[in-house]
Structure formats: structure tokens, C-alpha cells
C-alpha positions in Angstrom: 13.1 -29.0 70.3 15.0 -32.0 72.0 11.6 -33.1 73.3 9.9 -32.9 69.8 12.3 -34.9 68.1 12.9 -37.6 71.2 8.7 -37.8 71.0 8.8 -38.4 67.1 10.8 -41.8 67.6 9.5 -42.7 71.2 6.4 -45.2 71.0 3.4 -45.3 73.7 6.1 -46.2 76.7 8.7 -43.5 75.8 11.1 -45.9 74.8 13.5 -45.0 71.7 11.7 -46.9 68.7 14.3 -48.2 66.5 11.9 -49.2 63.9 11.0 -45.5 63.4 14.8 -44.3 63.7 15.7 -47.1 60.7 12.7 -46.2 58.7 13.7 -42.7 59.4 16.8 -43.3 58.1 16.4 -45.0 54.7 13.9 -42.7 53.8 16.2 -39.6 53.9 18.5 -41.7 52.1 16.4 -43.0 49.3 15.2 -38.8 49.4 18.8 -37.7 48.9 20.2 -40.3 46.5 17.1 -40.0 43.8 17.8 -36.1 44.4 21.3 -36.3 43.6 20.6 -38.9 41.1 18.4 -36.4 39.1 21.0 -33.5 39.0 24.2 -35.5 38.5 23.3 -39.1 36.8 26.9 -40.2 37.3 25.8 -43.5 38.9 23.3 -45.4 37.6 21.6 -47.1 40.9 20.4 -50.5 39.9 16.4 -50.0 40.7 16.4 -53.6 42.8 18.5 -51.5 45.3 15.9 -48.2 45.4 12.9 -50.9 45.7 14.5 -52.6 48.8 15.4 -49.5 50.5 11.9 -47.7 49.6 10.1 -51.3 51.2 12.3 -51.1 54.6 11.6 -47.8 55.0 7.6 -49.1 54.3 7.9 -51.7 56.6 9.7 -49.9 59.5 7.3 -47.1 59.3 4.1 -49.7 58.5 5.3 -51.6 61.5 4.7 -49.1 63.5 1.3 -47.9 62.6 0.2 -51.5 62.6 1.1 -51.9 66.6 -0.6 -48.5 67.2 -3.9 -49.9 65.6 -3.2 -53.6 67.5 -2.4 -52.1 70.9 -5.6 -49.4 70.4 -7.7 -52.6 69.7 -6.2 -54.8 72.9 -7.0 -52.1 75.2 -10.4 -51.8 73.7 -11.1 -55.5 74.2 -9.8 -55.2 77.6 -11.9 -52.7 78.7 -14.7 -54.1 77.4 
């Protein structure tokens, strides 16, 4: 189980991605405040603060992806 999870934020090297831990992160958080926000609406959350933490977690996870494609593509042009 260790090994899944330490895979899941590792990239291509096996080096700890933080970009995926932080996008990780704020989506569980946006996840569990809009959850709690629907059952108990003590709060109400301004929505400039949900749209910035629903982008970083776009960005961290986008991030990601896009150097998966870019490094696909380098190694591509190298071997070619």
C-alpha cells in the first residue's frame, strides 16, 4: 500500500512531486468544505476563495500532465 501511494505522487525519476501532493491537497479540501458547506451552511465561503483553490488544484495537477506530454515529446525528438 506504501508503494501505491509513494508512486501516485512520485514523477518519471521517483522523486516526491510536490506539485501533485499540493494539488492533492486543495482538492480534498475544496471536496470537504463544499460537502460540509452543503449540510451545515453556517459560513458562507466567499466564491473568489473556492475559484482560487479549485484553479491551484487545476494548475498543480495540469502542471503535471503537461511535463508528462513535454518530456514524452523530447524523448521522441531525441530518438529520432
Amino acid at each position: 500500500m506504501k508503494k501505491v501511494i509513494t508512486s501516485l505522487f512520485s514523477d518519471q525519476n521517483g522523486v516526491i512531486s510536490m506539485k501533485r501532493l499540493c494539488g492533492l491537497i486543495c482538492t480534498l479540501t475544496l471536496c470537504f468544505v463544499l460537502i460540509v458547506n452543503i449540510y451545515k451552511p453556517v459560513i458562507q465561503l466567499p466564491s473568489a476563495l473556492i475559484d482560487s483553490i479549485a484553479l491551484l488544484a487545476f494548475g498543480c495537477l495540469g502542471l503535471t500532465s503537461a511535463e508528462k506530454i513535454w518530456e514524452k515529446q523530447k524523448k521522441e525528438d531525441k530518438v529520432d
